[in-house]
Structures are given as structure tokens and as C-alpha cells.
PDB file of N, H, CA, C and O in Angstrom:
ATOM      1  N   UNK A   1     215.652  55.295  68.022  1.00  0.00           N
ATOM      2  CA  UNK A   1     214.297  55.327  67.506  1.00  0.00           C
ATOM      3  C   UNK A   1     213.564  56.518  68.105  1.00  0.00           C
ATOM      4  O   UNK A   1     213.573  56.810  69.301  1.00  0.00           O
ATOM      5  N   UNK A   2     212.998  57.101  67.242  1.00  0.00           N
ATOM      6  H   UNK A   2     212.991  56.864  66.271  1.00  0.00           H
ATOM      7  CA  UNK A   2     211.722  58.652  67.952  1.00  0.00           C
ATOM      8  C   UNK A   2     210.762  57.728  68.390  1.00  0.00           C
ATOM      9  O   UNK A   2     210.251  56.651  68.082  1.00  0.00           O
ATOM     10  N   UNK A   3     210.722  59.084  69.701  1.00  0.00           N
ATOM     11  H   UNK A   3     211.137  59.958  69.951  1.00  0.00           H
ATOM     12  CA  UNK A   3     209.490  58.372  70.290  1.00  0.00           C
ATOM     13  C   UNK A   3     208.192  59.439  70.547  1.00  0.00           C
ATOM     14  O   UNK A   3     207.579  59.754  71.566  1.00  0.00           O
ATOM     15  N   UNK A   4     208.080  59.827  69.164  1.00  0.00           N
ATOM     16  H   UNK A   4     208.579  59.571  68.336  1.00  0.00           H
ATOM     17  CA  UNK A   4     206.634  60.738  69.231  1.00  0.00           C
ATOM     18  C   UNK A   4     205.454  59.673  69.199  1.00  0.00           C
ATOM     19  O   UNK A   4     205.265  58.549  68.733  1.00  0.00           O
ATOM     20  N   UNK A   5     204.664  60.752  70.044  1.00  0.00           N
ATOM     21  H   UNK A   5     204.817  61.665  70.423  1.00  0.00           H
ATOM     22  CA  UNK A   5     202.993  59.889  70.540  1.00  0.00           C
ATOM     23  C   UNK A   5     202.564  61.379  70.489  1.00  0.00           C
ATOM     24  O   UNK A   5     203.222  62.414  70.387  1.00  0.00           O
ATOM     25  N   UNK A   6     201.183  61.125  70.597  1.00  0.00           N
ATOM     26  H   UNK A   6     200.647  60.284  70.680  1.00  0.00           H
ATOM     27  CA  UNK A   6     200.009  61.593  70.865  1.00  0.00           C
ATOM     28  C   UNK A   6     198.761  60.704  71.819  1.00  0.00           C
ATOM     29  O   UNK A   6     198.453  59.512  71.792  1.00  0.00           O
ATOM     30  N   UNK A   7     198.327  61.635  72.486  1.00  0.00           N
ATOM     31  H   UNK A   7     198.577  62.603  72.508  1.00  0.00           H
ATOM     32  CA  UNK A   7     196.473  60.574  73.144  1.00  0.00           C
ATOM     33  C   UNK A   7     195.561  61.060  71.984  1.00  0.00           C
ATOM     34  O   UNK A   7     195.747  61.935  71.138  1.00  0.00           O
ATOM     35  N   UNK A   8     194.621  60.302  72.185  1.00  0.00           N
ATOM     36  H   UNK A   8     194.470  59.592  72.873  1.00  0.00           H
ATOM     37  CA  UNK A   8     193.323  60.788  71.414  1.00  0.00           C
ATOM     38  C   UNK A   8     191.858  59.860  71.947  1.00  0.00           C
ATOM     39  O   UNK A   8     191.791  58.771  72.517  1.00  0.00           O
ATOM     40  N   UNK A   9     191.248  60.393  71.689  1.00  0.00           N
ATOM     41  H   UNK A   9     191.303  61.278  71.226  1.00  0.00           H
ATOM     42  CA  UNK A   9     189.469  59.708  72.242  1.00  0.00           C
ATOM     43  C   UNK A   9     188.648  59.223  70.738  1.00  0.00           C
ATOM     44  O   UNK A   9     188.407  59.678  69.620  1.00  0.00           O
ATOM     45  N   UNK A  10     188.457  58.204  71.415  1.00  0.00           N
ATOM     46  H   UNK A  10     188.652  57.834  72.323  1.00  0.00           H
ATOM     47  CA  UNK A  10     187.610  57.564  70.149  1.00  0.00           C
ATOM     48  C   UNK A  10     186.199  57.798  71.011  1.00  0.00           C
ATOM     49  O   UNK A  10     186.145  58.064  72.211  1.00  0.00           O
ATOM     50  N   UNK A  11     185.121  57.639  70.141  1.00  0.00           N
ATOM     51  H   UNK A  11     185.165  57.422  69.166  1.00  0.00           H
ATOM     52  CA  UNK A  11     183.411  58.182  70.495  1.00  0.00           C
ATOM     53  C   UNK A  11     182.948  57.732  71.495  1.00  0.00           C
ATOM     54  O   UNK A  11     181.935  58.235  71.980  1.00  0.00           O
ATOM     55  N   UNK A  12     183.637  56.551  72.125  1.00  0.00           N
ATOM     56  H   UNK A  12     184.461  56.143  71.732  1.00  0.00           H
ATOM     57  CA  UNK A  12     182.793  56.180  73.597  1.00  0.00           C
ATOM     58  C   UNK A  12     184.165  57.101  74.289  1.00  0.00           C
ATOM     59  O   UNK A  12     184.367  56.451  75.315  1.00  0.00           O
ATOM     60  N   UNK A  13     185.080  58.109  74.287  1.00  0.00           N
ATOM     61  H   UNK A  13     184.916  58.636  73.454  1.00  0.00           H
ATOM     62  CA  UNK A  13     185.584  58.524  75.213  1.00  0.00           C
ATOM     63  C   UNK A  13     186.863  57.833  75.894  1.00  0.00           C
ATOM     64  O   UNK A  13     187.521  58.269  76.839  1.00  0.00           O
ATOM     65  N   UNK A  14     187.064  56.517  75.098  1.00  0.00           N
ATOM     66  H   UNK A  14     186.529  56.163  74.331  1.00  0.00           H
ATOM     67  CA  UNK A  14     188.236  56.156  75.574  1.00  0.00           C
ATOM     68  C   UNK A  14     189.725  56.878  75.467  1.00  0.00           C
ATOM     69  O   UNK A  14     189.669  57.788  74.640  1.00  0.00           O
ATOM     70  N   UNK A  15     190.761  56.771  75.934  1.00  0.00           N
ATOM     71  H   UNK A  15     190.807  56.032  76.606  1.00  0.00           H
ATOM     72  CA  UNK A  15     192.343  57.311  75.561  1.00  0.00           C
ATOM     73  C   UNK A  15     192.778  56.111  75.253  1.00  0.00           C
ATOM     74  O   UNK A  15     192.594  54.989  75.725  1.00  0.00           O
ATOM     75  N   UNK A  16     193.660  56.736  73.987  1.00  0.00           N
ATOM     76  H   UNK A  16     193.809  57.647  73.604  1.00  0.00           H
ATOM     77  CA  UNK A  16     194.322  55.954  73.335  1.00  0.00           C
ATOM     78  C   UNK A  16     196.046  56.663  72.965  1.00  0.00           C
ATOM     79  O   UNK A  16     196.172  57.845  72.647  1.00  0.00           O
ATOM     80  N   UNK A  17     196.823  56.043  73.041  1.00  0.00           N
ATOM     81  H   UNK A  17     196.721  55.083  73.300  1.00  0.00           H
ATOM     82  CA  UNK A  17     197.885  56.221  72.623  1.00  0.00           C
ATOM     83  C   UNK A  17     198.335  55.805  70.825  1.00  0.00           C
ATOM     84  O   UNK A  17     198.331  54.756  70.180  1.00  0.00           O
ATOM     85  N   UNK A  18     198.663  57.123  70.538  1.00  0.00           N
ATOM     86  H   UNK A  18     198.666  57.975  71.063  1.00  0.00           H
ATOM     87  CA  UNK A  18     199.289  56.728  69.308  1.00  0.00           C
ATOM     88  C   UNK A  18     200.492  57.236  68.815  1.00  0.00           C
ATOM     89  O   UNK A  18     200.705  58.440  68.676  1.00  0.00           O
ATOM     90  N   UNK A  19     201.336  56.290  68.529  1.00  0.00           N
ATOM     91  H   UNK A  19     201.164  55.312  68.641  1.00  0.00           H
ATOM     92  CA  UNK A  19     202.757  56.476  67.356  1.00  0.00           C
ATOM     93  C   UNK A  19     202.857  57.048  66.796  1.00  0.00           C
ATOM     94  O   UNK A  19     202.053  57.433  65.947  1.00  0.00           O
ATOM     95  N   UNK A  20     203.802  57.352  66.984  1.00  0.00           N
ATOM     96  H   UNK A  20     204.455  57.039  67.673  1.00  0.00           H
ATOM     97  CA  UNK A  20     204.565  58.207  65.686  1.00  0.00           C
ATOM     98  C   UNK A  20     205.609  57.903  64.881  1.00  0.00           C
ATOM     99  O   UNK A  20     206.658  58.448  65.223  1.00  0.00           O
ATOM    100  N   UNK A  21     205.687  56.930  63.534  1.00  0.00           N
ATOM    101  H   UNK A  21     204.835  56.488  63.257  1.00  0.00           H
ATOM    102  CA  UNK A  21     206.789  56.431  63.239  1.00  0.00           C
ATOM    103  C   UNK A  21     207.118  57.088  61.999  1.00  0.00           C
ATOM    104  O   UNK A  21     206.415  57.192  60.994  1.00  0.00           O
ATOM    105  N   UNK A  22     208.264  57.510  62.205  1.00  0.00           N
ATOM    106  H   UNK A  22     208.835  57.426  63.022  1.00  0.00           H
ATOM    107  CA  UNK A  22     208.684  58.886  61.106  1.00  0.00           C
ATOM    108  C   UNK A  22     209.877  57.459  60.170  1.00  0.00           C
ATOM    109  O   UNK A  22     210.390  56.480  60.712  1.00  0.00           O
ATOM    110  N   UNK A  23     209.984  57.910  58.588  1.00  0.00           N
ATOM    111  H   UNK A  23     209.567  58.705  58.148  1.00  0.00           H
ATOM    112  CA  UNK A  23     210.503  57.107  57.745  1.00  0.00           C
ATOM    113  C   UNK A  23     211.692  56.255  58.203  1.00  0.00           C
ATOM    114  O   UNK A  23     211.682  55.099  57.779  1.00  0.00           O
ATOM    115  N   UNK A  24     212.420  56.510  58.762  1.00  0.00           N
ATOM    116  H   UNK A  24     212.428  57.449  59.105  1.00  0.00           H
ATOM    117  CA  UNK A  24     213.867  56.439  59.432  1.00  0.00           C
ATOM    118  C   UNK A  24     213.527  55.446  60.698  1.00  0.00           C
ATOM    119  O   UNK A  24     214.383  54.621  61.019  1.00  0.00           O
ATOM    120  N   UNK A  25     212.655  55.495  61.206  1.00  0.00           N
ATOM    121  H   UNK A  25     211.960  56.164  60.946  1.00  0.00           H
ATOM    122  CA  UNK A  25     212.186  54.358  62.524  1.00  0.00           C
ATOM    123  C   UNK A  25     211.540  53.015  61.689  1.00  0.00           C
ATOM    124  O   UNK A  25     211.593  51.977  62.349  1.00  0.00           O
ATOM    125  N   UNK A  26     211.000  52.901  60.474  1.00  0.00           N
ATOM    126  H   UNK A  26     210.956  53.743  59.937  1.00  0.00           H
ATOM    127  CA  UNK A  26     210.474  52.249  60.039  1.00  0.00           C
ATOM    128  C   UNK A  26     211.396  51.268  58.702  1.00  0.00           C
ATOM    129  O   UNK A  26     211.379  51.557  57.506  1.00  0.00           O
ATOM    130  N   UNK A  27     212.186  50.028  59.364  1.00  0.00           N
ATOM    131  H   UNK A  27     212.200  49.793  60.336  1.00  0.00           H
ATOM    132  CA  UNK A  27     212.989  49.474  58.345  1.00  0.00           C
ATOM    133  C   UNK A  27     211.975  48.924  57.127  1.00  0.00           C
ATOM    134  O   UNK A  27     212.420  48.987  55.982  1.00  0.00           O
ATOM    135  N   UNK A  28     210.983  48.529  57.280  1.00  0.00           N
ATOM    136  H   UNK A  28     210.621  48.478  58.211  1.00  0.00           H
ATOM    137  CA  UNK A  28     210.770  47.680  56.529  1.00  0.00           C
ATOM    138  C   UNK A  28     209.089  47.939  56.157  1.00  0.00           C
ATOM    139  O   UNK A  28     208.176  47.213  56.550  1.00  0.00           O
ATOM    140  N   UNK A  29     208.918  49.341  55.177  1.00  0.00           N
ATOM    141  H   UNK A  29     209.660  49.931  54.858  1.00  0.00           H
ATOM    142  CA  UNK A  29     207.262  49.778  55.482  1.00  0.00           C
ATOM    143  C   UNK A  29     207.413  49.274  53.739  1.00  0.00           C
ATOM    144  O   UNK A  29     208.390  48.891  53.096  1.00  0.00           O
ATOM    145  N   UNK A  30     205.320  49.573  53.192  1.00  0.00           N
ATOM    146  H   UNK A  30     204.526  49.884  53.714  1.00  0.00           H
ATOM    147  CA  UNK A  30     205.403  49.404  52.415  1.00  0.00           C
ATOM    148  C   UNK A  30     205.236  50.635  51.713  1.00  0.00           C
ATOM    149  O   UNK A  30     204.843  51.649  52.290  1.00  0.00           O
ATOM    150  N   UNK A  31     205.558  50.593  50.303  1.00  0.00           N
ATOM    151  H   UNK A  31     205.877  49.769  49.834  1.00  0.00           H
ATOM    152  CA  UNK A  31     205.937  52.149  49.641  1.00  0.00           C
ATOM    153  C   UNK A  31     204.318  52.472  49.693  1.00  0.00           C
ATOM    154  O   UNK A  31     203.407  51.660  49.854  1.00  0.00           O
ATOM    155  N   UNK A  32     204.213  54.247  49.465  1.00  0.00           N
ATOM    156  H   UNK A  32     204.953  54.907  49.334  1.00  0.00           H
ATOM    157  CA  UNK A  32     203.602  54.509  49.563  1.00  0.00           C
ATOM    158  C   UNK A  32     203.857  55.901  48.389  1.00  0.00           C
ATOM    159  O   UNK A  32     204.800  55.833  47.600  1.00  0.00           O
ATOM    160  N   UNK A  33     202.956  57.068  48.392  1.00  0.00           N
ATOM    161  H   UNK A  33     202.191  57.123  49.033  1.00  0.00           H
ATOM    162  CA  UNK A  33     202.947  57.768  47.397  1.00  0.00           C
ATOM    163  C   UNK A  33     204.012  59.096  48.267  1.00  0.00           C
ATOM    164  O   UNK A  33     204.742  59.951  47.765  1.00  0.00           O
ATOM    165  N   UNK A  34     203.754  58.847  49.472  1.00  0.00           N
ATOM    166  H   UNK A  34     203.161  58.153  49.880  1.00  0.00           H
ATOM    167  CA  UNK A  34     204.624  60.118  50.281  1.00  0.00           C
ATOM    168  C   UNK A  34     205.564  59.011  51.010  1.00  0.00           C
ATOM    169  O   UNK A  34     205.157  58.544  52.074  1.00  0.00           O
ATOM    170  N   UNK A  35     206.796  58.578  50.484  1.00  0.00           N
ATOM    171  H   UNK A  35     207.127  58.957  49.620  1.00  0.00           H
ATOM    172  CA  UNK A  35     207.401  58.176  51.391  1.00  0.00           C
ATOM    173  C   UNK A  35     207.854  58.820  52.702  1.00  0.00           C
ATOM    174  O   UNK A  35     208.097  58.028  53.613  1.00  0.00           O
ATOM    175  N   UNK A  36     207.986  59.929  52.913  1.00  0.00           N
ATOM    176  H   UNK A  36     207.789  60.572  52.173  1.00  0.00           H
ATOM    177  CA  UNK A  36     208.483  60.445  53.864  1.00  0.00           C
ATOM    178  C   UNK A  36     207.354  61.123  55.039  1.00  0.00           C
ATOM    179  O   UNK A  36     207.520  61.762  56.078  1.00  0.00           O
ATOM    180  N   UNK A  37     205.950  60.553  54.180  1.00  0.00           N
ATOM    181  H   UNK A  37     205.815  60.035  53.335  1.00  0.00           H
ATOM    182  CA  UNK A  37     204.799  60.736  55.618  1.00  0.00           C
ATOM    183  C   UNK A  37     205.267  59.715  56.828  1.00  0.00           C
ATOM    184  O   UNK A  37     205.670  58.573  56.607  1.00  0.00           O
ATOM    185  N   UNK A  38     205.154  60.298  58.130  1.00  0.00           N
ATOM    186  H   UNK A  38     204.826  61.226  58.310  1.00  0.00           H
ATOM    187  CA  UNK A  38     204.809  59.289  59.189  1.00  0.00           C
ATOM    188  C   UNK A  38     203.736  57.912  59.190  1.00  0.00           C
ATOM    189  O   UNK A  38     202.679  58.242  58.653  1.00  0.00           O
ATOM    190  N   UNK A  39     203.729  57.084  59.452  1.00  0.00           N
ATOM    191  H   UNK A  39     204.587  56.816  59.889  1.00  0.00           H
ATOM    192  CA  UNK A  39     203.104  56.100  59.883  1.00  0.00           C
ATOM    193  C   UNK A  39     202.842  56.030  61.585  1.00  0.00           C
ATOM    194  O   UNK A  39     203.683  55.990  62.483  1.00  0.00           O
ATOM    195  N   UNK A  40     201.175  56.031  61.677  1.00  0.00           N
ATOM    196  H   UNK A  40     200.492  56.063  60.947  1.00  0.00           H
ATOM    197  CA  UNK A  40     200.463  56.311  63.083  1.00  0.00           C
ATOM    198  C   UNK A  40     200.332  54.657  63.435  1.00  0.00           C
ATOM    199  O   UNK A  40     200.126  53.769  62.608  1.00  0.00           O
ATOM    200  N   UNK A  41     200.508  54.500  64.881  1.00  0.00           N
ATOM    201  H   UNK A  41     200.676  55.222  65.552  1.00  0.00           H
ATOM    202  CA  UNK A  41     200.043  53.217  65.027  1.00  0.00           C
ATOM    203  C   UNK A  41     199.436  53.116  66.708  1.00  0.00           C
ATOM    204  O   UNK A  41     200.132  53.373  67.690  1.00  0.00           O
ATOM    205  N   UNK A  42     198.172  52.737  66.749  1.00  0.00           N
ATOM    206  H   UNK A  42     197.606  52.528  65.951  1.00  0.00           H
ATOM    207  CA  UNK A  42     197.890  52.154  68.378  1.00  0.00           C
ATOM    208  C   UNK A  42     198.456  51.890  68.906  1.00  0.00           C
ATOM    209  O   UNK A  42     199.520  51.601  68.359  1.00  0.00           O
ATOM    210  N   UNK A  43     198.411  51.711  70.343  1.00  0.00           N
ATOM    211  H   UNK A  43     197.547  51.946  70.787  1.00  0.00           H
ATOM    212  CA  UNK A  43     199.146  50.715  71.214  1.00  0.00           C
ATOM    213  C   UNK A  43     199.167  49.553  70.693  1.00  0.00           C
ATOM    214  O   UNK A  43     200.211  48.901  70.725  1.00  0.00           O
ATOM    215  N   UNK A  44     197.828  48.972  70.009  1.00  0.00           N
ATOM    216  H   UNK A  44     196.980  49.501  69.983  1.00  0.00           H
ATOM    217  CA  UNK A  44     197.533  47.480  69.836  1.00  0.00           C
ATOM    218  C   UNK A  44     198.378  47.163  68.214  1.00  0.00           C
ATOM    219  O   UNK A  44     198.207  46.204  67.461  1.00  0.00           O
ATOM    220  N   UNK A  45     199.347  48.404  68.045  1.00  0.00           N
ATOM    221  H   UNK A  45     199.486  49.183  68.657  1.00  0.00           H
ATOM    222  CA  UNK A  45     199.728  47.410  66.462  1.00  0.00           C
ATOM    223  C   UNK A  45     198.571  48.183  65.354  1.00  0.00           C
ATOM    224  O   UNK A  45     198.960  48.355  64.199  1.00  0.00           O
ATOM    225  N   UNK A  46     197.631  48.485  65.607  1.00  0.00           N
ATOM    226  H   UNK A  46     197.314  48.346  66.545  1.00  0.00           H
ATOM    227  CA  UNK A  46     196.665  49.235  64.316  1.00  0.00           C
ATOM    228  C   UNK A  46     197.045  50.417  63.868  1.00  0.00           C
ATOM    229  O   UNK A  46     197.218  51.468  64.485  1.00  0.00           O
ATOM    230  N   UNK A  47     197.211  50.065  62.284  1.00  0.00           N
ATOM    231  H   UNK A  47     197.071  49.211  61.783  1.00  0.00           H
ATOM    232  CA  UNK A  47     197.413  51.223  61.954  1.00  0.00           C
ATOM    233  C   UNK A  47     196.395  52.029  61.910  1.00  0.00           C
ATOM    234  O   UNK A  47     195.248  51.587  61.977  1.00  0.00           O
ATOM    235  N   UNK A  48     196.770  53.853  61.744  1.00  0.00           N
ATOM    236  H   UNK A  48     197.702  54.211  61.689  1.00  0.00           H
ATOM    237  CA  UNK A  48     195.617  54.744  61.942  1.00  0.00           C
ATOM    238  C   UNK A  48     196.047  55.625  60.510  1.00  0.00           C
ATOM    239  O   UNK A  48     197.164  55.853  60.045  1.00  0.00           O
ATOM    240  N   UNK A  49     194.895  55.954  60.099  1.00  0.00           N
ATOM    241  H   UNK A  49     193.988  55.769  60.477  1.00  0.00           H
ATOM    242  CA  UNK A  49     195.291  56.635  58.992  1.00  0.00           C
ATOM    243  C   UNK A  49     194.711  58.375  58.861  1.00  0.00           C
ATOM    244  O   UNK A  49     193.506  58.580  58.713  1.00  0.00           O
ATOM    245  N   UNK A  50     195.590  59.405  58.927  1.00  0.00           N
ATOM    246  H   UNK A  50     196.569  59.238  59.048  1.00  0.00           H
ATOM    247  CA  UNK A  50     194.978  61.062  59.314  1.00  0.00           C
ATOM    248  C   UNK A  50     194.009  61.504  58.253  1.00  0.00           C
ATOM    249  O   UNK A  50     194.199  61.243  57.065  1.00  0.00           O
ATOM    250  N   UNK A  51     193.061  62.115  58.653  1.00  0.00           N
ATOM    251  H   UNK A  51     192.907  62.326  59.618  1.00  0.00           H
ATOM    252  CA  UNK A  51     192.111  62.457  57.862  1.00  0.00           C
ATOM    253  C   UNK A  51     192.554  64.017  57.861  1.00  0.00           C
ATOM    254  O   UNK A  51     192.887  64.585  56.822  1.00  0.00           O
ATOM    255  N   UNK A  52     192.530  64.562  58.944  1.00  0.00           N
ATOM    256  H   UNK A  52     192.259  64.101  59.789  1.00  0.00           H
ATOM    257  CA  UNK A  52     192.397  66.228  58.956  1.00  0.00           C
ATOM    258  C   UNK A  52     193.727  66.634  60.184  1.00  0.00           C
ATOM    259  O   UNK A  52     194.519  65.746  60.497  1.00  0.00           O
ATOM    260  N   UNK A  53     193.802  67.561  60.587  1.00  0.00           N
ATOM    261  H   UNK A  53     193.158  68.283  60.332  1.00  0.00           H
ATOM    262  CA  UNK A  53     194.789  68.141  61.391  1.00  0.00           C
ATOM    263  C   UNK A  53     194.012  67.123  62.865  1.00  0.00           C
ATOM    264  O   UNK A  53     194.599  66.116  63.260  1.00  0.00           O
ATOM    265  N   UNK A  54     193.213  67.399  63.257  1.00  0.00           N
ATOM    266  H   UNK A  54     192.736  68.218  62.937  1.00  0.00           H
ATOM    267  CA  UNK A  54     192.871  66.435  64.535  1.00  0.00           C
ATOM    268  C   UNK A  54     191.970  65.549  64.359  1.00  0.00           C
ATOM    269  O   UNK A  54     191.416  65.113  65.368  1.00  0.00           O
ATOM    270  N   UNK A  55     191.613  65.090  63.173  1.00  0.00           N
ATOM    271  H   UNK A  55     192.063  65.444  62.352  1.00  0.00           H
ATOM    272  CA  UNK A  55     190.604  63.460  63.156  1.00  0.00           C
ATOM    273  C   UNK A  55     191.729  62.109  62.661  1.00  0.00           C
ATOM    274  O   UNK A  55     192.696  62.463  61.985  1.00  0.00           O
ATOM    275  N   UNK A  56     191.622  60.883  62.933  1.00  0.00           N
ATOM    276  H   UNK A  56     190.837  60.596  63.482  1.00  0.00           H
ATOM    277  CA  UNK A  56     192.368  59.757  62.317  1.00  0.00           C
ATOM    278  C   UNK A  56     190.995  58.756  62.426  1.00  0.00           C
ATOM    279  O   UNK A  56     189.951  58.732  63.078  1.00  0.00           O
ATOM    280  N   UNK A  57     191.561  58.073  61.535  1.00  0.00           N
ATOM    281  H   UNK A  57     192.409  58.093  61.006  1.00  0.00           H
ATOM    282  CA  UNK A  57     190.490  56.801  61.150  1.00  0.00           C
ATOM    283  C   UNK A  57     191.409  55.645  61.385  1.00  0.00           C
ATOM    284  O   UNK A  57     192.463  55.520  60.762  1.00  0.00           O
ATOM    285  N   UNK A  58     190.794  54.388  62.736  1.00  0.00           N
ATOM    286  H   UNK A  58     189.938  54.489  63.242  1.00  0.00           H
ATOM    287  CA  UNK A  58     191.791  53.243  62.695  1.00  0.00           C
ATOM    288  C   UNK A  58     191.179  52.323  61.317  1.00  0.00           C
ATOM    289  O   UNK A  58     189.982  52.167  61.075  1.00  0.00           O
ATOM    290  N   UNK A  59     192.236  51.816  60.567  1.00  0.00           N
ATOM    291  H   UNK A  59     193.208  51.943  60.764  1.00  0.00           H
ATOM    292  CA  UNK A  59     192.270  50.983  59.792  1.00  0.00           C
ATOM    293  C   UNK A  59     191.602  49.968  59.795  1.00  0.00           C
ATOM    294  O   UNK A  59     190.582  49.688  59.166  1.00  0.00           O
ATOM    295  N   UNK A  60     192.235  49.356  60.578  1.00  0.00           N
ATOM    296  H   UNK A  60     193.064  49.584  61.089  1.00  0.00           H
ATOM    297  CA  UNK A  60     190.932  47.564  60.721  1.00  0.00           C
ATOM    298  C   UNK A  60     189.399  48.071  61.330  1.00  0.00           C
ATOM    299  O   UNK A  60     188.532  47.234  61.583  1.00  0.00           O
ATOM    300  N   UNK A  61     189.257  49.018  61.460  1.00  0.00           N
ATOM    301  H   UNK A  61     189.961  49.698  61.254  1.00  0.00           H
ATOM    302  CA  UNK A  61     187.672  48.978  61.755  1.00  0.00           C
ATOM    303  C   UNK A  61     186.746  49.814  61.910  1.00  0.00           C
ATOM    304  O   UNK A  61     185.647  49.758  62.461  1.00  0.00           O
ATOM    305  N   UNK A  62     187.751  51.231  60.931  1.00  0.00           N
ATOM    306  H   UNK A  62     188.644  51.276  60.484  1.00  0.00           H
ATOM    307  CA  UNK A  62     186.765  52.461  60.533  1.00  0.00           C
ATOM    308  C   UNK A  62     186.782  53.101  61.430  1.00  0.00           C
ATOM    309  O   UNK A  62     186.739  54.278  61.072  1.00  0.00           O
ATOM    310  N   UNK A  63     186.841  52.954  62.966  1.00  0.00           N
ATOM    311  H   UNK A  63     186.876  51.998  63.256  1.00  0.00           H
ATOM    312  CA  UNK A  63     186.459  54.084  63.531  1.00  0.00           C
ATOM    313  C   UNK A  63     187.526  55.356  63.692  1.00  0.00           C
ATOM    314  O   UNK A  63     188.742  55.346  63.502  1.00  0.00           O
ATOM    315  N   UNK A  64     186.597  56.539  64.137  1.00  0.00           N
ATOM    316  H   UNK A  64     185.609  56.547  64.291  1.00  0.00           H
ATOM    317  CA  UNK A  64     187.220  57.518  64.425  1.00  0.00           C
ATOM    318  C   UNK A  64     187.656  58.113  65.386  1.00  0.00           C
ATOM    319  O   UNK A  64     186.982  58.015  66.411  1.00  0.00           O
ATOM    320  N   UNK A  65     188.819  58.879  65.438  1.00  0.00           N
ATOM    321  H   UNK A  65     189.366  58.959  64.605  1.00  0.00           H
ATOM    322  CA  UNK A  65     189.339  59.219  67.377  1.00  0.00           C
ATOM    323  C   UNK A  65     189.830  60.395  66.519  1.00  0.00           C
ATOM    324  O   UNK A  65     190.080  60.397  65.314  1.00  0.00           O
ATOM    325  N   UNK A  66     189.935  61.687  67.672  1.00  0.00           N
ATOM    326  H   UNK A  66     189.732  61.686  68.651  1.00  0.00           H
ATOM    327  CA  UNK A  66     190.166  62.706  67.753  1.00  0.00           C
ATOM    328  C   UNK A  66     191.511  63.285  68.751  1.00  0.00           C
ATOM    329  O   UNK A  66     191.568  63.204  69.978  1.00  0.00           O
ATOM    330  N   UNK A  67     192.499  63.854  67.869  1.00  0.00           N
ATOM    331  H   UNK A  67     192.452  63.919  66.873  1.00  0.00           H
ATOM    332  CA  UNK A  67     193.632  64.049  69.139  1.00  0.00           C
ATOM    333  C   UNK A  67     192.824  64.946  70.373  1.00  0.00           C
ATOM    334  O   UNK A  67     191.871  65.720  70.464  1.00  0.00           O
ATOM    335  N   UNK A  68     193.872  64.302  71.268  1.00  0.00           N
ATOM    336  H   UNK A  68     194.646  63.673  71.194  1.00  0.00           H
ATOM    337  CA  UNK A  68     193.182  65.125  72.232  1.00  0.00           C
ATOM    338  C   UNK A  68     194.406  66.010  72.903  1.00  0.00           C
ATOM    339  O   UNK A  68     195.544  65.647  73.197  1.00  0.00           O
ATOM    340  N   UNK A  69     193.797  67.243  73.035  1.00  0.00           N
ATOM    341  H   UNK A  69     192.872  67.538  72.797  1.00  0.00           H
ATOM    342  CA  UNK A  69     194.650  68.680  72.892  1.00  0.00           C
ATOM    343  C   UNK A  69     195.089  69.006  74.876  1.00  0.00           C
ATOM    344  O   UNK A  69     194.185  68.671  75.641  1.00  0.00           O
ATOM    345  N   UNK A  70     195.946  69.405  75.313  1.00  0.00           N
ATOM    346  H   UNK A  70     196.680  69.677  74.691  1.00  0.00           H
ATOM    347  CA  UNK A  70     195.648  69.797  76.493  1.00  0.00           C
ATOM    348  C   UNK A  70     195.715  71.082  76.533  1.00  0.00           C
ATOM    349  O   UNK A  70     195.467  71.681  77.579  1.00  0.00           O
TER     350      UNK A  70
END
């Protein structure tokens, strides 16, 4: 299994860890229009969905986090 991550900060400044699950790590996703996009996921299981090269929006609850670059 790949084990790409990224951190990123959501607006109060927290770090967050996020997934990277590329088609091939993922037995059992649901179709989508790009099968072969990655699927982002929290630590907590939420999915995140990419807006731009460094913004994502978590799923269950709108908010926004920003990768964070070193």
C-alpha cells in the first residue's frame, strides 16, 4: 500500500494529516468521473475533497485547510 501524506492547517491553525490513496490502494471506492484521481482522507476517516493546487475542503463539514509547504 502507498503511503503518501501531506500536513495542512485548517483556520484555527491546527495540523492535520492527510492521505493519499492512489486507485490501486483503494479496493473498494465508489466510481467516480476520474477514476484514476487520488482519494484524500484525514486521520479521522474524512474525506477531503481538492479545490486548487494548495486549498481542500473536508467533506462532512465544509471546512477549509491549506497544505502546508516547508
Amino acid at each position: 500500500m502507498n503511503t503518501d501524506y501531506f500536513f495542512a492547517l485548517d483556520d484555527a491553525g491546527n495540523r492535520c494529516r492527510v492521505d493519499v490513496l492512489r486507485a490501486c490502494d483503494v479496493r473498494e471506492r465508489e466510481a467516480t468521473l476520474h477514476d484514476n484521481a487520488p482519494v484524500y482522507l484525514l486521520e479521522d476517516g474524512s474525506r477531503v475533497h481538492r479545490v486548487d493546487r494548495d486549498t481542500f475542503r473536508v467533506l462532512g463539514t465544509g471546512a477549509f485547510i491549506t497544505v502546508l509547504r516547508d
